[in-house]
C-alpha positions in Angstrom: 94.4 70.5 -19.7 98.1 71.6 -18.4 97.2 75.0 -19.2 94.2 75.0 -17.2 95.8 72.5 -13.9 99.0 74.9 -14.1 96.0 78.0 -13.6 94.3 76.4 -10.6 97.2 74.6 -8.7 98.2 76.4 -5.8 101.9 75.8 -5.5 104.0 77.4 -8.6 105.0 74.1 -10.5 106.5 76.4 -13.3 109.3 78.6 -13.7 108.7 82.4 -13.9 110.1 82.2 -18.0 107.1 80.0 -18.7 104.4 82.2 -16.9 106.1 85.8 -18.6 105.8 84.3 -22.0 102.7 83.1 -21.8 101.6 86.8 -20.3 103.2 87.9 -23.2 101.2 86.0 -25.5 97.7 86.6 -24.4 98.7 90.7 -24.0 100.3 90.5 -27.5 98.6 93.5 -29.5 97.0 92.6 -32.7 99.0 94.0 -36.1 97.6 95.8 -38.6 97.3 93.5 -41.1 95.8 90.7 -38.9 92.0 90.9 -38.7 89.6 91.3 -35.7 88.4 88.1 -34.1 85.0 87.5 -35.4 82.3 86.5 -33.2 81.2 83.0 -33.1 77.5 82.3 -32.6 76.4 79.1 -30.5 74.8 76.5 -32.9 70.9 76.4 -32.0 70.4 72.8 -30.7 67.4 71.0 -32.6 64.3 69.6 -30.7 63.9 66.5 -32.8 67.8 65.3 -31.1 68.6 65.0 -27.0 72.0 66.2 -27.6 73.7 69.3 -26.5 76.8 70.8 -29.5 79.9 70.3 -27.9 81.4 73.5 -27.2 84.4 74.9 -29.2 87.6 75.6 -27.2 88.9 79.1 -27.5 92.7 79.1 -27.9 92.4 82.9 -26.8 91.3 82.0 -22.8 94.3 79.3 -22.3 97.7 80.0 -23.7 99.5 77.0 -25.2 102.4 75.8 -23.1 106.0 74.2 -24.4 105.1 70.4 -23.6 108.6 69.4 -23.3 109.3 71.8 -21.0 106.8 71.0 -18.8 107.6 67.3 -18.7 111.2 68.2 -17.7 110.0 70.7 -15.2 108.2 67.7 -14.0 110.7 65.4 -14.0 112.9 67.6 -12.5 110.3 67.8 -9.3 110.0 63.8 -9.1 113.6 63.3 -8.7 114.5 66.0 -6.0 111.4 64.6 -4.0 113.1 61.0 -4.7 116.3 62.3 -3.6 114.7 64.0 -0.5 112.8 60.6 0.4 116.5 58.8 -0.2 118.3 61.2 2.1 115.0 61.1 4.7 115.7 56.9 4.3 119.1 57.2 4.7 119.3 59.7 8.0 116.1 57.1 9.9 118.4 54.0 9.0 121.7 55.5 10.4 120.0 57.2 13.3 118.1 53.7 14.3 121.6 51.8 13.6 122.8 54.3 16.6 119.9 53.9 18.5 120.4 50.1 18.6 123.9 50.4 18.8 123.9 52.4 22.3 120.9 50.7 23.3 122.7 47.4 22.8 126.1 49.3 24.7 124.0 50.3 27.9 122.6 46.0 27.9 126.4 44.9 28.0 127.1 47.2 30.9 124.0 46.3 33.0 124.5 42.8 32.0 128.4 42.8 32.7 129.1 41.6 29.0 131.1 45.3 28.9 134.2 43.0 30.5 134.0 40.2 27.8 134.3 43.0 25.1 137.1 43.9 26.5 138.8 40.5 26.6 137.5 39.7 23.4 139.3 42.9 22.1 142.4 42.2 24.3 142.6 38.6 22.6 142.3 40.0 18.8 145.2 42.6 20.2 147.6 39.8 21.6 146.6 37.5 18.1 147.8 40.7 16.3 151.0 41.0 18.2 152.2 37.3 18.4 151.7 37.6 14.3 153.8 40.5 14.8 156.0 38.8 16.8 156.0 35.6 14.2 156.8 37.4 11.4 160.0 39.2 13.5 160.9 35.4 13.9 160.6 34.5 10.6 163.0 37.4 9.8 165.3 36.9 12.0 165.9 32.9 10.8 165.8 34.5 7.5 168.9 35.9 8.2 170.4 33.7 10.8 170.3 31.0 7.5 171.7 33.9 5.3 174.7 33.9 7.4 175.6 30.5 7.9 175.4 30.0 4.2 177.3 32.8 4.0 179.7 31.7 6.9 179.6 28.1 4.9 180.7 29.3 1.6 183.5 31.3 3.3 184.9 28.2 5.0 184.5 26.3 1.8 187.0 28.8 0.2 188.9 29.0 3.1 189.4 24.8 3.1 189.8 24.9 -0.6 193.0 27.4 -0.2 194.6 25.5 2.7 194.1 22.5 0.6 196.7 24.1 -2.2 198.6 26.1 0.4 201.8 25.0 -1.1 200.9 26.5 -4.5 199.7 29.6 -3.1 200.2 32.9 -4.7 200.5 36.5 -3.8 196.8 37.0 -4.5 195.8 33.6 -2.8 197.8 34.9 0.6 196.2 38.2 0.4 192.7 36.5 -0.5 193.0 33.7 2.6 194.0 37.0 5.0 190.5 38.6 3.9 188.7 35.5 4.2 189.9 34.8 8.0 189.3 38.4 8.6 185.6 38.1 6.8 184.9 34.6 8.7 186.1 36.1 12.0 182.9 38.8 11.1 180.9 36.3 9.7 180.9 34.5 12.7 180.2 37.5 15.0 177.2 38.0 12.4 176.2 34.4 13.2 176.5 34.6 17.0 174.0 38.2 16.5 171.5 36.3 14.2 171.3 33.3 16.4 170.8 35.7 19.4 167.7 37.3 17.8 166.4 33.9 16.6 166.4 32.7 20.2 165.0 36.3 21.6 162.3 36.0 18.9 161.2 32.5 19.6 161.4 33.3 23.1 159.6 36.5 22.5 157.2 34.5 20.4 156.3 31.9 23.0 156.0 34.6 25.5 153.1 36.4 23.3 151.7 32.6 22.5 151.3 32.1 26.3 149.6 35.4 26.9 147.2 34.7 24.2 146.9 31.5 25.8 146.0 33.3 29.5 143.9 35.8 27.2 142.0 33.2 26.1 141.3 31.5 28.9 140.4 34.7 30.9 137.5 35.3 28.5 136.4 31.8 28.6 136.7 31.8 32.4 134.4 35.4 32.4 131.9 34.0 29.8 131.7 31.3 31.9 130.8 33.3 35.3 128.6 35.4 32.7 126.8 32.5 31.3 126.7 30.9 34.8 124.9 34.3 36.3 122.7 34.9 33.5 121.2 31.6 34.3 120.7 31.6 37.6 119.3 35.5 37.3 117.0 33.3 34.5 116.2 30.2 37.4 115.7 32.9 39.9 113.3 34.8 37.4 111.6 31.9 36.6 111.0 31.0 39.9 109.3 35.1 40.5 107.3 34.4 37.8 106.0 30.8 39.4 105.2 32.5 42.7 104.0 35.5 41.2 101.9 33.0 39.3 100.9 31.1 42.6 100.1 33.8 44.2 97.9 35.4 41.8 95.9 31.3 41.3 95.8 31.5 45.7 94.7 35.2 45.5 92.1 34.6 42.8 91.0 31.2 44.9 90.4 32.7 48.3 89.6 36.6 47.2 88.2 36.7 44.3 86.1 33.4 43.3 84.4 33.9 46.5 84.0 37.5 45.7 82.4 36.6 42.4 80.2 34.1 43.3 79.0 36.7 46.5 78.7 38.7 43.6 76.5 36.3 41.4 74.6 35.2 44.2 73.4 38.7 45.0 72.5 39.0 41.1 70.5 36.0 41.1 69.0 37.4 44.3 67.9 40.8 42.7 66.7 39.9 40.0 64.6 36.6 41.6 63.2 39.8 44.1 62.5 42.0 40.8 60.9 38.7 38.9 58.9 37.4 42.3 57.8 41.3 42.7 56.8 42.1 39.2 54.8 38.5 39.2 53.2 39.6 42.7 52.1 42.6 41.2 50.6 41.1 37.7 49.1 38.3 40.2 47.6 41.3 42.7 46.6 43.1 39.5 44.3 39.9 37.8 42.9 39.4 41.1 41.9 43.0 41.5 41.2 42.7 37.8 38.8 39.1 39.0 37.9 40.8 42.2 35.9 43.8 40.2 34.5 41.4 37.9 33.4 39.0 40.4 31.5 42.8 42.3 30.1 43.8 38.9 28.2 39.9 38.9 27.2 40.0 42.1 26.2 43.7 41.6 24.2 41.8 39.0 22.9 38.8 40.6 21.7 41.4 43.5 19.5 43.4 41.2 18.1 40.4 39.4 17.7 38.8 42.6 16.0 42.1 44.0 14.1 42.1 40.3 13.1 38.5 40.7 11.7 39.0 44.8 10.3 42.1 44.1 8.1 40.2 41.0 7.3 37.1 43.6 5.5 39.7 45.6 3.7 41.7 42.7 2.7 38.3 41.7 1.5 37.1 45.0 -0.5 40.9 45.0 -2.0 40.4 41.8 -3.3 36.6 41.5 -2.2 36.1 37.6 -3.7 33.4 35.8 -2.2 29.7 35.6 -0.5 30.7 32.0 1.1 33.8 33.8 1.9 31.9 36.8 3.6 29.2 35.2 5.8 31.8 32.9 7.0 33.5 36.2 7.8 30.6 38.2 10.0 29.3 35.1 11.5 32.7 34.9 12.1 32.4 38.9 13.7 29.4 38.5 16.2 30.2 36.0 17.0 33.8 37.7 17.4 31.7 40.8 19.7 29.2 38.9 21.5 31.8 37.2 23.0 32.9 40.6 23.5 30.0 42.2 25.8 29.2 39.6 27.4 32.9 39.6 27.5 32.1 43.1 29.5 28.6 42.5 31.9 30.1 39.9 33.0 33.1 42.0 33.7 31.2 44.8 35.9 28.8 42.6 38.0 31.2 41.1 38.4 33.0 44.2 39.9 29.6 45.6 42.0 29.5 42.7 43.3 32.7 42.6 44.0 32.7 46.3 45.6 29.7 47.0 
């Protein structure tokens, strides 16, 4: 079955190894050893059963084919087509991710959302900088406290050696020089640190109240945003009605009249074709009546002729009582037999007529 799909499958789904060795195994010479292939004659199929022998496969037509190999070669196939189809997936969802993306880009700038963006942006830049800023602060009263503890401790020591000033020593003179001298820069430290506390407080209020004007800027443009996009909306809406109107009052005074000009000239043709064809079915059963009618008084004429033309053969020849009799019955019912052609003609003419 591989053997014979690999054979008829247009597209090469094996490798060029697989296809040598099996052109190397159907070409393979016999040895000397190995004896010719003997000929296998078809089994004669019996008339007593409806079945045909099943025919023997020949392992000489179709080589055999490494099954494993095959499966991988297959396997191999499926998963770069998957990995195709993934990349395909992946390309369509990022270029419709741009598409929407620009498409949604050209809506803010027709709709004058571009300038919100902006403040929006603006805003998460000023929040940014007055964290920026709050940190700095938080720094800088780090170290403002660092010095006045630092400040404290040296007047603490300084106190304590002024309270034993009359015991000092050598070292304790030397030690309350350094300390005035480190006190005196301890202070100037101060001074600095509670500079940059203040500048950094102020600084931070500074940025709070621009974030504060940032904030209400956007509010104040997505206000005038929200404010024209609804009366654009109120003012479409009310195109829309009068389009509507207009379309109802067009369709009133154009077009229902049109229509029912329309319907009435239907009704009109077709009540002409329907009166027409029934005046010509009526004109053709009266026609129809009309020859009838000629072919009985065609009739009545000849037997009318007949019957006169016997009265004066009879009046010629005298006939006998017997004869006489017969005749003037036969007169009679000739003579009746027109009258009443004569009645019914008339009637249906009457009829047909009026």
């Amino acid at each position: 079955m591989i053997s014979r799909a690999a054979s008829h499958s247009p597209r090469a789904l094996f490798s060029r190894s697989l296809t040598t060795t099996s052109l190397r195994r159907t070409t393979r010479p016999p040895s000397a050893d190995s004896t010719p292939p003997q000929e296998q004659t078809p089994p004669i199929s019996s008339t007593s059963s409806g079945t045909s022998p099943e025919p023997t496969p020949s392992s000489s037509t179709h080589p055999d084919y490494d099954i494993e190999q095959v499966r991988s070669r297959l396997a191999e196939i499926s998963d770069r087509a998957l990995i195709n189809l993934r990349t395909k997936a992946d390309d369509f969802t990022t270029t419709t991710k741009i598409t929407f993306s620009r498409l949604g880009a050209e809506l803010n700038k027709v709709t004058g959302y571009e300038a919100i963006e902006a403040l929006k942006r603006q805003v998460v830049e000023q929040e940014e900088r007055i964290n920026a800023t709050r940190h700095a602060a938080r720094a800088a009263k780090n170290r403002y406290e660092d010095a006045v503890s630092k400040r404290s401790n040296s007047q603490r020591e300084v106190n304590d050696l002024l309270q034993r000033k009359s015991m000092w020593s050598d070292h304790d003179v030397s030690r309350f020089t350094a300390l005035v001298r480190e006190d005196h820069l301890l202070e100037q430290e101060e001074a600095r640190a509670k500079d940059v506390v203040d500048e950094s407080e102020a600084a931070q209020e500074r940025e709070f109240s621009e974030l504060m004007r940032a904030i209400l800027g956007r509010y104040h443009e997505e206000q005038v945003w929200s404010d024209k996009i609804r009366s654009a909306s109120t003012y479409g809406q009310l195109a829309a009605l009068a389009l509507n109107l207009l379309v109802f009052i067009s369709a009133i005074l154009f077009v229902e009249p049109w229509k029912r000009k329309r319907l009435a000239q239907t009704f009109e043709r077709k009540t002409e074709e329907l009166s027409l064809e029934t005046r010509q079915l009526v004109e053709a059963g009266i026609n129809d009546v009309k020859q009838d009618l000629q072919e009985q008084v065609r009739v009545l004429t000849v037997l009318a002729e007949a019957a006169v033309k016997a009265e004066r053969e009879r009046e010629t020849l005298k006939p006998s009582p017997i004869l006489l009799q017969t005749s003037s019955f036969w007169d009679r019912a000739v003579l009746s037999g027109v009258a009443a052609g004569a009645v019914t003609a008339s009637v249906i003419t009457y009829v047909l007529y009026t």
